[in-house]
N, C-alpha and C positions, 0 to 999 in steps of 0.2 A: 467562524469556521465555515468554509463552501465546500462543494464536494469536486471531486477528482474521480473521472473514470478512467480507473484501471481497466488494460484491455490486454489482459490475459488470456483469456477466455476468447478471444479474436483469434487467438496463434496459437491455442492447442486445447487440451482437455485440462481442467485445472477445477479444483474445490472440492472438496467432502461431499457435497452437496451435487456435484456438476450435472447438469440434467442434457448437456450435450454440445458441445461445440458449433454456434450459429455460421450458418454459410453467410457469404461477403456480401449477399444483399442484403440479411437481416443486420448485417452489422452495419452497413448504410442507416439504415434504416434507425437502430440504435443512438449511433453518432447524430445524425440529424435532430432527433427528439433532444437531443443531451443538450447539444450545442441550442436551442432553441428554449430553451425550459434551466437556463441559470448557471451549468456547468460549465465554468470557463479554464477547468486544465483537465489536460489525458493525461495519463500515465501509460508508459510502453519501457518496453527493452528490449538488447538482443537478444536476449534468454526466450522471449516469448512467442516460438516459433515465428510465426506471419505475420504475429501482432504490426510491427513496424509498419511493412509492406502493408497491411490492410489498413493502416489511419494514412499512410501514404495515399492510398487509391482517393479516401474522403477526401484528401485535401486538393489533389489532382482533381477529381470533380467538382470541387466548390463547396460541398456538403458541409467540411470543417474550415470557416475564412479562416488564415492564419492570422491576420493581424487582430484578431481577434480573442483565440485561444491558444491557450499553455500550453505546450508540450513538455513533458518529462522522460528523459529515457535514460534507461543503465546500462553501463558497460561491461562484460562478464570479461574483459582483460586480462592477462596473463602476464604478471611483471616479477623479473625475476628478483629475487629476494639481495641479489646482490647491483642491482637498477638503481642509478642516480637519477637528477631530475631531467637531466637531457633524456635519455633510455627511456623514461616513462613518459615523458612529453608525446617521442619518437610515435610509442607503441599507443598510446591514447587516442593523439592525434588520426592517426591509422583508422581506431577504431569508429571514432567520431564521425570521419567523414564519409565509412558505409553507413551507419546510422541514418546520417541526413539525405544521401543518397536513395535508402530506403523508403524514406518518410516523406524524399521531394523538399525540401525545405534549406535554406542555408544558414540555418541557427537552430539552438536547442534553449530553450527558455531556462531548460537545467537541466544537467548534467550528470549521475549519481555513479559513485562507481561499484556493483553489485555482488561485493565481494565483502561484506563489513570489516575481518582483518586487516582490511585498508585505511582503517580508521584510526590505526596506528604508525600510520607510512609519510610521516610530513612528504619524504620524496616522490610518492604519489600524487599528494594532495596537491602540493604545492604547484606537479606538472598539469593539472585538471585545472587548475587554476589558470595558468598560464593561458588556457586557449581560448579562457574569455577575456584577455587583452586582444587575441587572435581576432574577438566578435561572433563565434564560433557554437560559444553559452554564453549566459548570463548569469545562470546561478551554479554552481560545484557542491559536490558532498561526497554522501555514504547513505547507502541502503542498508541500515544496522539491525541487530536482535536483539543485544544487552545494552542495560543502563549503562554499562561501563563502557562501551563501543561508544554508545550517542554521549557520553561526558567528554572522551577524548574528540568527538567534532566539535563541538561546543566550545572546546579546549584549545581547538586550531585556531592559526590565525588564516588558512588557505580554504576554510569551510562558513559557508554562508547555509547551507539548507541540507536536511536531513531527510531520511523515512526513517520510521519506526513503529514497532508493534505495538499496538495498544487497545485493550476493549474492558469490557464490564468483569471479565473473566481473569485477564490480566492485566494488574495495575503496575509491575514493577516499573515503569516508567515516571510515575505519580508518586509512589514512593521515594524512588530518590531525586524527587527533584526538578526532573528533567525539563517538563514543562512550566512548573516557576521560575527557570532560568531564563528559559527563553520568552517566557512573557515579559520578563524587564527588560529585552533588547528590541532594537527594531532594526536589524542590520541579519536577522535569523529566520528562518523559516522551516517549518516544520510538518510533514505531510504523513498521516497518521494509515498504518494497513491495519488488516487481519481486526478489522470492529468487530468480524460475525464470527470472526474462527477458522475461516474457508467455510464456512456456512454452517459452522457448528451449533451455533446460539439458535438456529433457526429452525434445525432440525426437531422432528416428534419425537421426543425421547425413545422409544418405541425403535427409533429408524439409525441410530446411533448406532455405528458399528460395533459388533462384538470388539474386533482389537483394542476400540479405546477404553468400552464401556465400562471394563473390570477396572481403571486405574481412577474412578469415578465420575468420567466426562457426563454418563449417564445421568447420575444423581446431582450434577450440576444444572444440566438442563432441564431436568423436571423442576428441580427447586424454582430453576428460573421463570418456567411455565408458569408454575402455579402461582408465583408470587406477580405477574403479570396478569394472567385473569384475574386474581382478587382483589385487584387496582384498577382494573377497567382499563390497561394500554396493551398495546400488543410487544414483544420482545424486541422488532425493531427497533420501537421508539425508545425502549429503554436503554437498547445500547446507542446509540446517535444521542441521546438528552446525555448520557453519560458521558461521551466526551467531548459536549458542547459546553457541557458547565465547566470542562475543568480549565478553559484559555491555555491559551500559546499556543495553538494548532493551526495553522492557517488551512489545511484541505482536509477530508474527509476520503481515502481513498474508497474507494468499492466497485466491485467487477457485478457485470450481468450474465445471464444467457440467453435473454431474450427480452422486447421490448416489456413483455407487461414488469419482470421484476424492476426494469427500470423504471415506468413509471410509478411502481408500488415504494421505491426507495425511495424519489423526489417529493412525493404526498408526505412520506412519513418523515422525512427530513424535517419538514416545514410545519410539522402539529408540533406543541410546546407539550411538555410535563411537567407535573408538580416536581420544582428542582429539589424540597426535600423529601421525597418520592422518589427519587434516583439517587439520593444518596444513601436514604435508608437500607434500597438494594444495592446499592455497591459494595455497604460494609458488607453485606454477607458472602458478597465473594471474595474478600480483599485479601483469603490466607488461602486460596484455593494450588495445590499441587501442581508443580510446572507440566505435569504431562497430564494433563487435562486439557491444557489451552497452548502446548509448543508443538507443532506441529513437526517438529526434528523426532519429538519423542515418540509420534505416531509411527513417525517410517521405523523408527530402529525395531521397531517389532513388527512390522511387517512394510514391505517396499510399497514405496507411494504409488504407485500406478496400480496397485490392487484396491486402495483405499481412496488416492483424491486424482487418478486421471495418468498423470505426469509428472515429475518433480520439478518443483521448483519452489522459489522462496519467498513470493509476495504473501 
């Protein structure tokens, strides 16, 4: 597993945690460290306000070589439910080419399209597919939320690479499967968001918003605290050891707000923990209630821009 920086947080306000959206020089300045210190894929989309347009700026200045690194970006598309594979070709294609326009680039290393009910769309997939006959991408998928979404890519024959949610808080990805599947193939890729929660795992108990805290996200993160001090690791490492051990994951997504969390991620990436030490703590969260760690379940009770910035779905 490597890490993937997600640049979110480039193009608008985003996280539980968000401590403030970095101007384009600190995000130079981010990109450079990243690209220099082992990170070889970004992640972006159109959804992510500027995002784009600001790794575009890195790569326009040299700071990001491209032949170098990854880029990943999603398509927030609009295809109508009664769209064959020409019609979504049409409109994809469209889409793709502001993308790269944005980014400065005339390829996408992959391609996702950020809508997960599209994970059910052969006629989708199959047109996403098509454009890296075009040279256009190289890898096609789904930005998904359920185990059942990421079985039907898995399932395709138009799907080579995934994202999907997964942390120490929520396993449903581990329980059914998903990653033993994709560890027996090598023609699959799989690029893992939301390790912290949008920064939930990281937070002081203490600092846990009243909305979630009653549904017990509170009493998850102290557990999780406490059971971190009394081990001698700090929370990070326990969630990053947590989905290092499990394989099939080829990237690590994770967003910053500023250089030093970036380099406090890359340190703790690279310390090891006792593996049965992270397993020990996983069982204990392994039957934890989805609205502790779905972030859909946060907003229905109150709108995301009161709680993590902006809405959106990384």
């Amino acid at each position: 597993m490597k890490l993937c920086l997600g640049t979110v947080q480039f193009g608008m306000r985003y996280g539980i945690q968000n401590a403030g959206q970095p101007n384009l020089e600190d995000c130079m300045r981010i990109l450079d460290y990243a690209v220099h210190h082992g990170v070889d894929y970004l992640d972006t989309a159109a959804a992510y306000g500027t995002a784009e347009e600001v790794v575009g700026e890195a790569i326009r200045r040299k700071i990001v070589p491209r032949e170098k690194v990854h880029i990943c970006s999603k398509l927030t598309s609009e295809l109508p439910g009664t769209a064959g594979v020409e019609e979504c070709e049409r409109i994809l294609l469209a889409d793709v080419q502001k993308s790269l326009r944005r980014l400065g680039t005339d390829y996408l290393d992959a391609c996702l399209l950020h809508r997960a009910e599209y994970a059910y769309r052969p006629d989708a997939l199959e047109a996403l597919a098509k454009l890296h006959r075009r040279g256009m991408i190289r890898h096609s998928g789904v930005s998904v939320y359920e185990p059942s979404e990421a079985q039907a890519c898995l399932d395709s024959p138009w799907v080579d690479m995934m994202q999907v949610p997964a942390s120490i808080f929520d396993q449903r990805m581990q329980r059914a499967e998903i990653f033993r599947q994709v560890s027996q193939r090598t023609d699959f890729a799989v690029h893992v968001r939301s390790a912290f929660v949008q920064g939930l795992l990281l937070m002081r108990p203490e600092d846990v918003p009243e909305e979630i805290a009653d549904g017990g996200a509170r009493r998850a993160v102290q557990r999780l605290q406490d059971l971190c001090i009394a081990n001698g690791v700090t929370r990070m490492q326990a969630a990053i050891q947590f989905l290092k051990q499990i394989g099939g994951i080829s990237h690590l997504v994770f967003g910053v707000d500023n250089l030093e969390q970036l380099q406090q991620y890359i340190d703790e990436f690279d310390r090891e923990v006792d593996p049965s030490l992270v397993r020990e703590m996983a069982r204990e969260f392994q039957d934890l209630e989805p609205a502790i760690y779905l972030p859909n379940a946060w907003h229905a009770k109150k709108p995301m821009e009161s709680i993590c910035g902006k809405k959106d779905g990384m």
